[in-house]
Backbone as JSON, one array per atom type, in Angstrom:
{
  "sequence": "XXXXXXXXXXXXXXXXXXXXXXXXXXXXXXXXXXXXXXXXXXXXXXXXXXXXXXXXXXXXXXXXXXXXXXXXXXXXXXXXXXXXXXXXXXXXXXXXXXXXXXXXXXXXXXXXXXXXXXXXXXXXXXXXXXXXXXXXXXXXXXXXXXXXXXXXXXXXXXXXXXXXXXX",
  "N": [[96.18, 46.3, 7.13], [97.17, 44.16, 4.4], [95.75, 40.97, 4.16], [98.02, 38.07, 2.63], [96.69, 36.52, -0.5], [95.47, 33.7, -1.55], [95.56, 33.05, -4.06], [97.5, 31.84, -7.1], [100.09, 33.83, -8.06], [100.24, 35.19, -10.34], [98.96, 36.9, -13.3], [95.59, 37.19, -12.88], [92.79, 37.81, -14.36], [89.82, 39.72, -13.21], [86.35, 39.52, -13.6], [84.09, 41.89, -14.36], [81.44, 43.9, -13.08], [79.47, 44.5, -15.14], [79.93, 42.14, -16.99], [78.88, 40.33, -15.98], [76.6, 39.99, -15.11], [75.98, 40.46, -18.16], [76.46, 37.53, -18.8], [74.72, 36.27, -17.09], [71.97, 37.07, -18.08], [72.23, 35.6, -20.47], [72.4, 32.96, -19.24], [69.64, 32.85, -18.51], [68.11, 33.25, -20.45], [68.38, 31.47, -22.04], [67.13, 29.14, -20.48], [65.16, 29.9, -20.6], [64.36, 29.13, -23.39], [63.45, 26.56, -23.25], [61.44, 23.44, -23.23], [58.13, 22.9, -24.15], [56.56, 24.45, -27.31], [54.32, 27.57, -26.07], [51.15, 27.25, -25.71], [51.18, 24.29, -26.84], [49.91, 22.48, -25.81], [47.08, 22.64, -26.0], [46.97, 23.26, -28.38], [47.26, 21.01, -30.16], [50.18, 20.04, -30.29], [52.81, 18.15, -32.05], [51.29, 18.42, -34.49], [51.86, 20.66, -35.74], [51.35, 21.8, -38.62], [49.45, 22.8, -41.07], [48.7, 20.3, -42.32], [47.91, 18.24, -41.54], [45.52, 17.48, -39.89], [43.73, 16.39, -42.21], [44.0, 13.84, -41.59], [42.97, 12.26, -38.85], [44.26, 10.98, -36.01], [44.38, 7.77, -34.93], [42.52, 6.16, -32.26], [44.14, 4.27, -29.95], [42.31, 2.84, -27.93], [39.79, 2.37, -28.7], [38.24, -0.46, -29.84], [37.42, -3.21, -31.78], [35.72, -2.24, -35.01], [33.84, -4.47, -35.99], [30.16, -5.13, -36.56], [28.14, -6.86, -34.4], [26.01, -9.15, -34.0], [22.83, -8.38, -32.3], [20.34, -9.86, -31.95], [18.2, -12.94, -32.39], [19.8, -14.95, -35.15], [20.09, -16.51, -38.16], [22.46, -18.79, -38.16], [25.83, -18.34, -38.71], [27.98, -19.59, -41.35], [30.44, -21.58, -40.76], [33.34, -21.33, -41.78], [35.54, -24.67, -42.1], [38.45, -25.33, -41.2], [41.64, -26.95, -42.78], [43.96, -28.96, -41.24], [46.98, -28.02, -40.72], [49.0, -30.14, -42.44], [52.62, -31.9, -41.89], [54.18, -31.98, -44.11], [53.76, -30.44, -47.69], [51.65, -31.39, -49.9], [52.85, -33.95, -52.4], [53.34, -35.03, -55.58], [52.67, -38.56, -56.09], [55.05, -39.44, -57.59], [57.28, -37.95, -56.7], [57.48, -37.74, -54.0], [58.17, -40.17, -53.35], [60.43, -40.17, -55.06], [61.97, -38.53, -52.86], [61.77, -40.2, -50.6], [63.16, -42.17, -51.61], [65.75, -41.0, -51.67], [66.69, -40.58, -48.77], [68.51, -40.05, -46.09], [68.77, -40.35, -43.64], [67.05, -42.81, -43.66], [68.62, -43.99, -45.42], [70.76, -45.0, -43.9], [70.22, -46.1, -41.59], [68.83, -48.12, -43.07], [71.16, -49.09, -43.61], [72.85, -50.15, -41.61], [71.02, -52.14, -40.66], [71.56, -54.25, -42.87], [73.86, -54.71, -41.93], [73.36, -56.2, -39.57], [73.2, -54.77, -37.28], [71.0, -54.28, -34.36], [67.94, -52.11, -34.04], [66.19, -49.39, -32.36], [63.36, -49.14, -30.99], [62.02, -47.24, -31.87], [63.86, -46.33, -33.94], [62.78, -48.47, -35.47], [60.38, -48.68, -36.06], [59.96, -46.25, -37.47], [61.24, -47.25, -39.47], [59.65, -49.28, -40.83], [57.61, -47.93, -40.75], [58.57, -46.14, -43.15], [59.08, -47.5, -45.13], [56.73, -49.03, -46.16], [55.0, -46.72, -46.95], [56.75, -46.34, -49.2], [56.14, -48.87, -50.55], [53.57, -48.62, -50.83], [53.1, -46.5, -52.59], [54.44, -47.06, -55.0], [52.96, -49.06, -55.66], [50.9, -47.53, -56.16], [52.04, -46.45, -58.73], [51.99, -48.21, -60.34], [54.59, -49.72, -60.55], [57.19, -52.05, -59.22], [59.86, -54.04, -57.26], [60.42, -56.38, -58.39], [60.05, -55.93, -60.98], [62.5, -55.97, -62.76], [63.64, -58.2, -62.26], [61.93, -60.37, -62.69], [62.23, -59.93, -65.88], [64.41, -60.67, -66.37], [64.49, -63.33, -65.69], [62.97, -64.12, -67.21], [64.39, -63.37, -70.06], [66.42, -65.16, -69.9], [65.32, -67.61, -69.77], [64.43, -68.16, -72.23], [66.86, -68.02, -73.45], [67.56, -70.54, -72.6], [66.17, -72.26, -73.94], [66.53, -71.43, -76.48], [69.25, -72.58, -77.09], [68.48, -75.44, -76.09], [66.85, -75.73, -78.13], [67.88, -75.59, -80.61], [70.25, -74.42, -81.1], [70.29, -71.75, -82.27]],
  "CA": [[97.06, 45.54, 6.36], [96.17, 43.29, 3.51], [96.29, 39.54, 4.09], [98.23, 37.59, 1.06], [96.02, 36.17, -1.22], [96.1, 31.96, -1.78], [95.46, 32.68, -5.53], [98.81, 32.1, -7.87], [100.57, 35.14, -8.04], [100.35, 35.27, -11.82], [97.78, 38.11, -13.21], [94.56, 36.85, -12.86], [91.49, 38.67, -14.09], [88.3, 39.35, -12.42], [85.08, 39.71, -13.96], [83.53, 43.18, -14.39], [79.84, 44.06, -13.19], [78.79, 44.7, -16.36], [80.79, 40.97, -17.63], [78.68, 39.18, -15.32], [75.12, 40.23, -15.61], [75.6, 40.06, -19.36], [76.36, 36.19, -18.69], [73.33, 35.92, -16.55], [71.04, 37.78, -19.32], [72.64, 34.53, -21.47], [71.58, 32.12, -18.95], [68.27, 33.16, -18.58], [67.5, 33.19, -22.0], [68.94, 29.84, -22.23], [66.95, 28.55, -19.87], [63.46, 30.58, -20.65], [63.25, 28.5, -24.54], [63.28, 24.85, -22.97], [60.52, 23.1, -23.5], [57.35, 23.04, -25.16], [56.13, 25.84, -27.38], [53.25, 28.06, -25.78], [49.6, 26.48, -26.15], [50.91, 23.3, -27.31], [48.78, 21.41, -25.59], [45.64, 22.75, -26.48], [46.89, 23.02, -30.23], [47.6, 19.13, -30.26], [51.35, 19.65, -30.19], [53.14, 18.15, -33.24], [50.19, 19.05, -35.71], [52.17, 22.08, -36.18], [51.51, 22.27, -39.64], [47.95, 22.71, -41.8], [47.99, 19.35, -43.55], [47.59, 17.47, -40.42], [44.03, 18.02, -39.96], [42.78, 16.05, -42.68], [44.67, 12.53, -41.29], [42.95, 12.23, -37.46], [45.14, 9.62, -35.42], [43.3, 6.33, -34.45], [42.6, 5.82, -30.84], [44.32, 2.67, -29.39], [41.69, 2.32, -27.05], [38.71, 1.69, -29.37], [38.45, -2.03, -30.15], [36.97, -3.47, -33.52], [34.49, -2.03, -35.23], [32.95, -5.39, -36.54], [29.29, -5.69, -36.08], [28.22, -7.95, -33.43], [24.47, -9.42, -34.22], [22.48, -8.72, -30.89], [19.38, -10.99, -32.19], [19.1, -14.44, -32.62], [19.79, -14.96, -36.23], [20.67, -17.58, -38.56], [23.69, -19.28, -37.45], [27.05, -18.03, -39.38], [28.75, -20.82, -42.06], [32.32, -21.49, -40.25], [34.25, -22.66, -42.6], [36.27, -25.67, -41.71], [39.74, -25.2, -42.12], [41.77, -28.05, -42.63], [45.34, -28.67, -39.87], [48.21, -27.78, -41.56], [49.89, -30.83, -42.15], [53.71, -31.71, -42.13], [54.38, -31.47, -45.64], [53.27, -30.2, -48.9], [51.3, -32.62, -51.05], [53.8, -34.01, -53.47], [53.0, -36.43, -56.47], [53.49, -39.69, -55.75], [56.45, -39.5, -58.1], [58.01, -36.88, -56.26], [57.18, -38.25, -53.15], [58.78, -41.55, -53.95], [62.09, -39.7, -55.27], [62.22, -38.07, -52.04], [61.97, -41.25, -50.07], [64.51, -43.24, -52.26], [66.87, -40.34, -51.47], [66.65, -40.33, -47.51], [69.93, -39.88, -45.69], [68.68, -41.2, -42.81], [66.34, -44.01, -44.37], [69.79, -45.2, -46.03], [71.77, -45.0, -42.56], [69.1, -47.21, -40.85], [69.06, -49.77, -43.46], [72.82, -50.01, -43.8], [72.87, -50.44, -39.95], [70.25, -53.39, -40.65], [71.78, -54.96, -43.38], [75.01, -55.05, -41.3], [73.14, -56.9, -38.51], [72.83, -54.03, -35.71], [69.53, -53.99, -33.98], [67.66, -50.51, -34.09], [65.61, -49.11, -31.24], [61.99, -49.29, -31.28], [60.98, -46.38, -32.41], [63.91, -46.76, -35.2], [62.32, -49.92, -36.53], [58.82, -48.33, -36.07], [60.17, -45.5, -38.47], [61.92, -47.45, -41.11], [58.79, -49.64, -40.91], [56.44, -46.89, -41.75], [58.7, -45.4, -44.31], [58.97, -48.49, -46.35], [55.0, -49.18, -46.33], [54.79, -45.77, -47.9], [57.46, -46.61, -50.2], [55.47, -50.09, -51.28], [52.37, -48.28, -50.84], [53.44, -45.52, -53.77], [55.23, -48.16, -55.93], [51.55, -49.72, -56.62], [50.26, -46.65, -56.97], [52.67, -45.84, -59.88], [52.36, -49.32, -60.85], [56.03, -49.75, -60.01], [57.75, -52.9, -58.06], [61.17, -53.9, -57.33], [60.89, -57.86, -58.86], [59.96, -56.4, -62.55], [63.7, -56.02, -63.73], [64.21, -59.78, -61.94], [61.12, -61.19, -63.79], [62.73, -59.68, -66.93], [65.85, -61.07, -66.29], [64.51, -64.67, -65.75], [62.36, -64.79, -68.72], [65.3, -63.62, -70.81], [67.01, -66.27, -69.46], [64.36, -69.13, -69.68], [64.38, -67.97, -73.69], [68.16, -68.1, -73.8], [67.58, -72.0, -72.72], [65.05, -72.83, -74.74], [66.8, -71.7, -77.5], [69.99, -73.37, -76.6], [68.51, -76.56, -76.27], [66.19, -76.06, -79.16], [68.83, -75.93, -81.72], [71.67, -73.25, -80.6], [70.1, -70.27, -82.64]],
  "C": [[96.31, 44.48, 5.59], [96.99, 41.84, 3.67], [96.55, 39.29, 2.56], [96.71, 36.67, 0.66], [96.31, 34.34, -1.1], [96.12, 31.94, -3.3], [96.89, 32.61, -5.79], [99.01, 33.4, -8.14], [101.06, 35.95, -9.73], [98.72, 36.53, -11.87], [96.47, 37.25, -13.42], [93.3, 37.74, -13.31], [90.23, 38.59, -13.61], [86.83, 40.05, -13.02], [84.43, 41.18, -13.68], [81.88, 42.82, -13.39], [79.1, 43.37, -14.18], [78.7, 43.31, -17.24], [79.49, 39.98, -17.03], [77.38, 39.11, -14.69], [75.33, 40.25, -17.13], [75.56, 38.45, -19.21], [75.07, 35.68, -17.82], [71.86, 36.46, -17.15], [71.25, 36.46, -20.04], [71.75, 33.79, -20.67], [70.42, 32.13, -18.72], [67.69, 33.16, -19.25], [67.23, 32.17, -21.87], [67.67, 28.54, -21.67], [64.81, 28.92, -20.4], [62.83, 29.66, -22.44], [63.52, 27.04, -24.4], [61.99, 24.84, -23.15], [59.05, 23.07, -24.43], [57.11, 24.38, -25.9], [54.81, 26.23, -26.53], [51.56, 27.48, -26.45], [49.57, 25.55, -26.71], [50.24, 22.22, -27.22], [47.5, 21.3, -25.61], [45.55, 22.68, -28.3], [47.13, 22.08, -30.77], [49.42, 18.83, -30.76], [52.09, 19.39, -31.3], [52.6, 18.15, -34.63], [50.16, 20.25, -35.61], [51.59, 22.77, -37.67], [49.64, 22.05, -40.1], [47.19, 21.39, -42.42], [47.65, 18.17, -42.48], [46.28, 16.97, -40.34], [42.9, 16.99, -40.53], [42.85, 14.16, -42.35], [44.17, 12.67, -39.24], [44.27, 10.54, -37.24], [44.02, 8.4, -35.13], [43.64, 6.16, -33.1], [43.15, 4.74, -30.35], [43.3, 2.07, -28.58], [40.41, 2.13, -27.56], [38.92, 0.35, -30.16], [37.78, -2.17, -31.61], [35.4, -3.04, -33.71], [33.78, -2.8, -36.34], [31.72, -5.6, -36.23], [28.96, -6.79, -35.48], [26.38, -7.97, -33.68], [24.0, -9.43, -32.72], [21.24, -10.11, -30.82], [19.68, -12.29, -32.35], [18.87, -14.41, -34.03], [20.24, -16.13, -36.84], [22.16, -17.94, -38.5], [24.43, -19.26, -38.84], [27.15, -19.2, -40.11], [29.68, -20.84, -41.8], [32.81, -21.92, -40.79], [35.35, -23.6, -41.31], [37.38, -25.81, -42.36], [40.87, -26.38, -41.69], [43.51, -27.77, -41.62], [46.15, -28.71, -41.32], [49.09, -29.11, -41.67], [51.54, -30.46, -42.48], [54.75, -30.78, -42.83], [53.72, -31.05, -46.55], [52.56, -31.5, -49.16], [51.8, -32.44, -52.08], [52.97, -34.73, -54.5], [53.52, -37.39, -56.04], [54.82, -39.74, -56.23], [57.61, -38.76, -57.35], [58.46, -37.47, -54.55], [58.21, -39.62, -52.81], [60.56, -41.09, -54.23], [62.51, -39.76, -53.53], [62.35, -39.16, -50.78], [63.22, -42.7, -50.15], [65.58, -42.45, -51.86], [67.12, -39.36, -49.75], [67.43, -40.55, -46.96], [69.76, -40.94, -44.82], [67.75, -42.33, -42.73], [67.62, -45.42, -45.11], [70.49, -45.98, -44.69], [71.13, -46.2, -42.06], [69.46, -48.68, -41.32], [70.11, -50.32, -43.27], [72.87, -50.55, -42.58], [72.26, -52.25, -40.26], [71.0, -54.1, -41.35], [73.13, -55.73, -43.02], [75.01, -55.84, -39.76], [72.9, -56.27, -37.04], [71.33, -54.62, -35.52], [69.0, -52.51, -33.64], [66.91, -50.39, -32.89], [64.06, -49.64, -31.63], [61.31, -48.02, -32.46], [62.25, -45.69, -33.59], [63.15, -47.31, -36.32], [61.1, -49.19, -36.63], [59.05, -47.12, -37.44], [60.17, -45.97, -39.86], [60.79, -48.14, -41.86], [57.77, -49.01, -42.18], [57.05, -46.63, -43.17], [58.53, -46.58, -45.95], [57.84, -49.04, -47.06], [54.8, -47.66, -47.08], [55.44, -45.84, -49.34], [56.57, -47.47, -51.91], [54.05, -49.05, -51.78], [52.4, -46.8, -52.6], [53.94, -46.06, -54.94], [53.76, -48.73, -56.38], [50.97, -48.87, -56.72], [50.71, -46.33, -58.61], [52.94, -47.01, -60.85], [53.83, -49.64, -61.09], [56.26, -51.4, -59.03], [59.01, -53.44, -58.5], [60.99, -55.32, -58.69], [60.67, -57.51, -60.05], [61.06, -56.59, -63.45], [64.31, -57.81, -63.15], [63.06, -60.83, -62.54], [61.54, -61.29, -65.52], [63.53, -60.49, -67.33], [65.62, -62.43, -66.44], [63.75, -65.37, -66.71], [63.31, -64.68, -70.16], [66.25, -65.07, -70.76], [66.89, -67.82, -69.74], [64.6, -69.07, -71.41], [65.75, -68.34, -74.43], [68.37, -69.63, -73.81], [67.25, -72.4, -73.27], [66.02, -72.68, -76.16], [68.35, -72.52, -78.15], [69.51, -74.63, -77.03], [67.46, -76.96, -77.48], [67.11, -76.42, -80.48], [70.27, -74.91, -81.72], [71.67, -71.74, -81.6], [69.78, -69.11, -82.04]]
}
C-alpha cells in the first residue's frame, strides 16, 4: 500500500533524467569560466593587448634615482629660502588702506575712546598696529596734523587781514 504523500494534492511535476543532467551540464559550465584566463599569470595578466609592451609599469619599490656623490666633493650651494611670511608684500599705500579699513582696529578704538579698558594683549595689538600706521604715514610723507596746520594758517591770514583793513 502506498503511503499519502505530504505534497499539495495539486499536479505537481517532477523533473525528468534527462531535465536534470542537462541543468547540471549548465552548472558546470557555469562554474568551469570563473576566474582568470589560462596562463595569465605568466602572460602578465591585463597586458592582454600588443600595445602594452612598449609602456613597462614603474616599480613602487625602487626609490629615487638621483645621484648620490660617494666622494668628498665640493660642497653643494643650498640656496637659502626665505620663511614664508604672513602676508604678501603690499605698497605702503596699500598697506596703509588696509590698515585704515580694519574692522577690528575700529572696534578696539571705539571701545577706547568710550573709556573701556582692553586686555593686554588688546592694547599690545592696537599698539603695534598704530606704530605701523605712523610708521607708513612718514614713509608716504603723510601725517594727520597737515589738514589742522592748513586750517590754522588759513585762519591766522583771515586775521591778519581782518585787522589789516577788512579786505
Amino acid at each position: 500500500m502506498k503511503k499519502p504523500s505530504t505534497q499539495p494534492r495539486g499536479k505537481v511535476r517532477r523533473k525528468t533524467r534527462e531535465e536534470l543532467n542537462q541543468e547540471g551540464r549548465e552548472r558546470k559550465r557555469d562554474k568551469r569560466h570563473r576566474g582568470n584566463a589560462s596562463g595569465s599569470r605568466a602572460n602578465g595578466g591585463d597586458n592582454a593587448s600588443g600595445s602594452g609592451k612598449g609602456k613597462a609599469q614603474k616599480d613602487p619599490r625602487i626609490g629615487s634615482k638621483t645621484p648620490i656623490p660617494l666622494g668628498v666633493t665640493d660642497t653643494p650651494v643650498t640656496k637659502q629660502h626665505k620663511p614664508k611670511s604672513e602676508k604678501p608684500m603690499l605698497s605702503p599705500q596699500a598697506e596703509l588702506e588696509m590698515l585704515e579699513t580694519d574692522e577690528r582696529l575700529d572696534a578696539l578704538l571705539e571701545r577706547l575712546e568710550e573709556g573701556e579698558t582692553l586686555s593686554a594683549d588688546e592694547q599690545k595689538w592696537v599698539d603695534a598696529k598704530l606704530d605701523r600706521i605712523d610708521e607708513l604715514m612718514q614713509k608716504l610723507g603723510l601725517s594727520y596734523d597737515d589738514d589742522e596746520e592748513e586750517e590754522e594758517e588759513e585762519r591766522k591770514e583771515d586775521m591778519m587781514r581782518l585787522l589789516k583793513g577788512g579786505n
